[in-house]
C-alpha positions as CSV (number, residue, x, y, z in Angstrom):
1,X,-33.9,-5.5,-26.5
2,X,-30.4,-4.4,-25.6
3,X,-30.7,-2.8,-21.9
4,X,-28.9,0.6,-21.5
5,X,-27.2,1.3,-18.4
6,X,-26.9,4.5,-16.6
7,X,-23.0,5.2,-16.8
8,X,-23.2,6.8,-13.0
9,X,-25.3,5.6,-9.9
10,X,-26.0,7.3,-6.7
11,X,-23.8,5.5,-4.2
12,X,-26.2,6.9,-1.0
13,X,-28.9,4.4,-2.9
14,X,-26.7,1.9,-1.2
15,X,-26.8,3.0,2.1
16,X,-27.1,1.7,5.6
17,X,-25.8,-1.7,7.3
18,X,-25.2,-4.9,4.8
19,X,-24.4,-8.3,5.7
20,X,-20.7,-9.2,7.1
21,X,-19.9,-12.0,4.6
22,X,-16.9,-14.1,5.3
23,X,-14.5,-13.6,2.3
24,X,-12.7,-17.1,3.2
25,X,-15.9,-18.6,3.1
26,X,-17.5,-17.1,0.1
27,X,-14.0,-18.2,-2.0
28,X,-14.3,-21.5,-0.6
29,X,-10.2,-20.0,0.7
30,X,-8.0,-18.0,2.0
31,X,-5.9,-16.0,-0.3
32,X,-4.5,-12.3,-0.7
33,X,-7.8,-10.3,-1.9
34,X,-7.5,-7.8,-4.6
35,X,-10.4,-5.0,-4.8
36,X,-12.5,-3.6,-8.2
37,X,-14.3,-0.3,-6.9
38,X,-16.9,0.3,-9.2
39,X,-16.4,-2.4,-11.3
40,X,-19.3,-1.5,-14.3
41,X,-19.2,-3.9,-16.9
42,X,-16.2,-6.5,-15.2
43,X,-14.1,-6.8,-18.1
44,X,-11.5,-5.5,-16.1
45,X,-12.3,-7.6,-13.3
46,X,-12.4,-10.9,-14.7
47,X,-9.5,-9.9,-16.4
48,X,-7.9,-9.5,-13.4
49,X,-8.6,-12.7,-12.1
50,X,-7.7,-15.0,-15.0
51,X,-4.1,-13.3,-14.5
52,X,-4.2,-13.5,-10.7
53,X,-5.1,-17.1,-10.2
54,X,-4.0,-17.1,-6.6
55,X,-5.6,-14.1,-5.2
56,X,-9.4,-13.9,-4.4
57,X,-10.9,-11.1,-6.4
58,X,-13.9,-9.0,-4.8
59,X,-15.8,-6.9,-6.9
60,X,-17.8,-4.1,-5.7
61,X,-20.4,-2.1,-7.5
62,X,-24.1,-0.1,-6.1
63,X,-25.9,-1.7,-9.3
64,X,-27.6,-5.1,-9.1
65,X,-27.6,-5.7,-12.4
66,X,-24.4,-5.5,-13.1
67,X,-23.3,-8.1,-10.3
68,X,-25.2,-10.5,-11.9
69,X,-23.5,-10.0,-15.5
70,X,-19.9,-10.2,-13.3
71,X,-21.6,-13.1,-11.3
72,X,-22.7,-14.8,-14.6
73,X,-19.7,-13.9,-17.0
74,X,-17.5,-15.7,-13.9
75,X,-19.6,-19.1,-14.4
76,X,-19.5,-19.0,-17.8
77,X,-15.7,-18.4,-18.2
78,X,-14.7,-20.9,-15.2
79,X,-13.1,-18.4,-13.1
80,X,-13.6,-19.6,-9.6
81,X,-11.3,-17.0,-7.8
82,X,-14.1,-14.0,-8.7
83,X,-16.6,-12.9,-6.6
84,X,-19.6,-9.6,-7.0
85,X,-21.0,-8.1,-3.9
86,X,-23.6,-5.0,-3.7
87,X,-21.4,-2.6,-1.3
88,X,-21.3,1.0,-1.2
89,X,-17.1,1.2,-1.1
90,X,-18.1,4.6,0.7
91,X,-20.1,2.9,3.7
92,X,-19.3,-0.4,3.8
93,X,-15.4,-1.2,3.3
94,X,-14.8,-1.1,6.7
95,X,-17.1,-3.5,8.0
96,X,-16.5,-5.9,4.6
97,X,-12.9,-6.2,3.7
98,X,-10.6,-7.4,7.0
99,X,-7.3,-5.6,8.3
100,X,-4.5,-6.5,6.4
101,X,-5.9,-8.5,3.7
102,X,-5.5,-6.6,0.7
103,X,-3.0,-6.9,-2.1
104,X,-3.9,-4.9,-4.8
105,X,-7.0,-2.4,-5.5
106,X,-8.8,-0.4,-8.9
107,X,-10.8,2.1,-9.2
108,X,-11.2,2.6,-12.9
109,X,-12.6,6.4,-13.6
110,X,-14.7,6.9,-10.5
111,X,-17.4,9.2,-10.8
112,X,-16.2,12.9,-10.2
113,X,-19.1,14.0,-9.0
114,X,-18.4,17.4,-10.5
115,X,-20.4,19.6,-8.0
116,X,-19.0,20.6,-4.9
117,X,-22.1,19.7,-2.7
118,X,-21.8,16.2,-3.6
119,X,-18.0,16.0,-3.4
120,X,-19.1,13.9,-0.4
121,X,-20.0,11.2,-2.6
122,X,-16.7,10.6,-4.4
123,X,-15.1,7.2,-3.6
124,X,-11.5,8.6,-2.6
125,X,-11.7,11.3,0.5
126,X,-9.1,11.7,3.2
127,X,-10.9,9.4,5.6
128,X,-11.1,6.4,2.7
129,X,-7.8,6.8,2.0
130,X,-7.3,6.4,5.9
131,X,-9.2,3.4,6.1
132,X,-7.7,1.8,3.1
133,X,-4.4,1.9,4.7
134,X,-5.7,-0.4,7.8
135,X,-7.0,-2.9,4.8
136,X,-3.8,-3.1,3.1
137,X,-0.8,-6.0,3.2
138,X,2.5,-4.2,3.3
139,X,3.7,-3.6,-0.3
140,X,-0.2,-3.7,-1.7
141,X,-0.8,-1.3,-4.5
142,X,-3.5,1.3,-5.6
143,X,-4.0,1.5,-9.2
144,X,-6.4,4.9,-10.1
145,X,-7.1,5.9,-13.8
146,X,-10.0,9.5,-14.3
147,X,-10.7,11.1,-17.1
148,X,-11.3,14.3,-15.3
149,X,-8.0,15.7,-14.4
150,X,-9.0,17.8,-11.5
151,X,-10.2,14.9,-9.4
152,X,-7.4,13.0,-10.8
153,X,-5.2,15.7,-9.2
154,X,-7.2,15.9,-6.2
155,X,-6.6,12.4,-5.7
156,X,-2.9,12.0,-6.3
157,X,-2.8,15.4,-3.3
158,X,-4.7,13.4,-0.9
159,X,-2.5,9.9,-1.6
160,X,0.7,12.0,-1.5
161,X,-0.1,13.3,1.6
162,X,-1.2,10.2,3.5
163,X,1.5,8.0,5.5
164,X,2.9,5.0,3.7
165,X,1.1,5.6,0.1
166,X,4.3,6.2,-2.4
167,X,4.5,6.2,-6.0
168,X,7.2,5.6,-8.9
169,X,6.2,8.6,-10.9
170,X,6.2,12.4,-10.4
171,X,3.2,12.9,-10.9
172,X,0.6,11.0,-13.6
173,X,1.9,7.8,-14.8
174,X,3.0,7.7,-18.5
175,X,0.8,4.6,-19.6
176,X,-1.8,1.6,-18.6
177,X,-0.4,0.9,-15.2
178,X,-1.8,-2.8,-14.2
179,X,-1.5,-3.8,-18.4
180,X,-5.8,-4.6,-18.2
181,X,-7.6,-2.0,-20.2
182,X,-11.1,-1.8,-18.9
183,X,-14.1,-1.2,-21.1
184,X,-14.0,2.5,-20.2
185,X,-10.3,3.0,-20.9
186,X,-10.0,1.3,-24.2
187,X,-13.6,3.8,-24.8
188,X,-11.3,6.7,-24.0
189,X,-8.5,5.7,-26.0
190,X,-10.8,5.1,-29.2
191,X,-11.7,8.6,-28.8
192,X,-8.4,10.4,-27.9
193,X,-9.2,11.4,-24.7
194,X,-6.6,12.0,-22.0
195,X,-6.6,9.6,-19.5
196,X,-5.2,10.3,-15.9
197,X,-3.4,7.3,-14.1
198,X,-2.3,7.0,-10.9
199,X,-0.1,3.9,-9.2
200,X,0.6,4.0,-5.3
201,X,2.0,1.1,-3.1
202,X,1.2,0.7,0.5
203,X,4.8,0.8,2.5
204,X,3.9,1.5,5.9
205,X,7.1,1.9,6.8
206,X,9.2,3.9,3.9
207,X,10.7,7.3,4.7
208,X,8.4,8.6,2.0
209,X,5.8,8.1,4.6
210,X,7.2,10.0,7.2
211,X,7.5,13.5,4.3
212,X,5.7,16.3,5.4
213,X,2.3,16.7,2.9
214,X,3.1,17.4,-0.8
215,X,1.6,21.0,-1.6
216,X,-1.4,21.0,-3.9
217,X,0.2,21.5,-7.6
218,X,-1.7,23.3,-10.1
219,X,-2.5,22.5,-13.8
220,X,0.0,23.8,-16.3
């Protein structure tokens, strides 16, 4: 029987220290790393990774299961530049990923958490976006797609207003923006449904960086 998967976890069921793995070492290499937040089902991720043959791609997910079908679907399709770890992105990113190491990261329709008392449990805060920013390579990229346009919003405010994130469009971008469409998006195109993208690179030192914070712009 077919098992059915909960579409949203609890990222606090993730929670305290986790082993500090060696990246180089678990890739059997060094390379640029390239982050999948919340990967779910890893179509996007493996995706990623046949296109990307010289970066090491690092998965991250709170569901056990579903690092074994990445872990699996990476044997079975040869990919050897693809790696699944349990990690709560929330907690643990700053003790897993080193300084200056990342080239490119996704977070494909995060979970919006729509109740303000559990705001605290959305992936993108001020203080991620903070630490992000020390895990970056100059010119690395951040590549955000919601179907829930006031976190989508919220998101592109906090990234506008944090030093060296800059982005090509004002506002939303127009279509796909890293050319993958992930299980979800291609679900939300099937449907209709509006789908909120985002696309911000990492340039530390840009003038757009030094702008004072862009003011919060309301929905039309």
């Amino acid at each position: 029987m077919r098992q059915r998967l909960r579409q949203h976890a609890n990222p606090f069921n993730v929670r305290g220290d986790i082993a500090v793995t060696d990246l180089t070492a678990l890739f059997g290499r060094a390379a640029p790393l390239a982050l999948d937040v919340g990967f779910g089902l890893g179509g996007f991720t493996l995706e990623l990774a046949r296109r990307h043959p010289e970066w090491n791609v690092l998965g991250l997910e709170i569901r056990e299961v579903l690092i074994e079908r990445l872990t699996a679907a990476a044997v079975a399709q040869r990919l050897t530049n693809v790696r699944a770890l349990l990690a709560n992105a929330n907690l643990h990113l700053h003790r897993l990923v080193p300084a200056h190491s990342v080239v490119f990261v996704a977070l494909n329709f995060p979970d919006p958490w729509y109740k303000k008392r559990h705001h605290k449990r959305r992936v993108v805060r001020a203080d991620w976006i903070q630490l992000l920013a020390d895990k970056l390579l100059p010119g690395g990229e951040l590549h955000i797609s919601s179907d829930f346009e006031p976190l989508a919003r919220e998101i592109d405010r906090l990234l506008r207003s944090a030093p060296g994130f800059v982005s090509p469009d004002d506002g939303f971008a127009p279509h796909n923006t890293t050319g993958i469409v992930s299980e979800r998006e291609s679900k939300h195109l099937r449907r209709g449904d509006p789908i909120y993208r985002l696309r911000f690179r990492f340039q530390p030192d840009s003038p757009a960086s030094l702008a004072p914070p862009a003011p919060d712009r309301k929905s039309g």
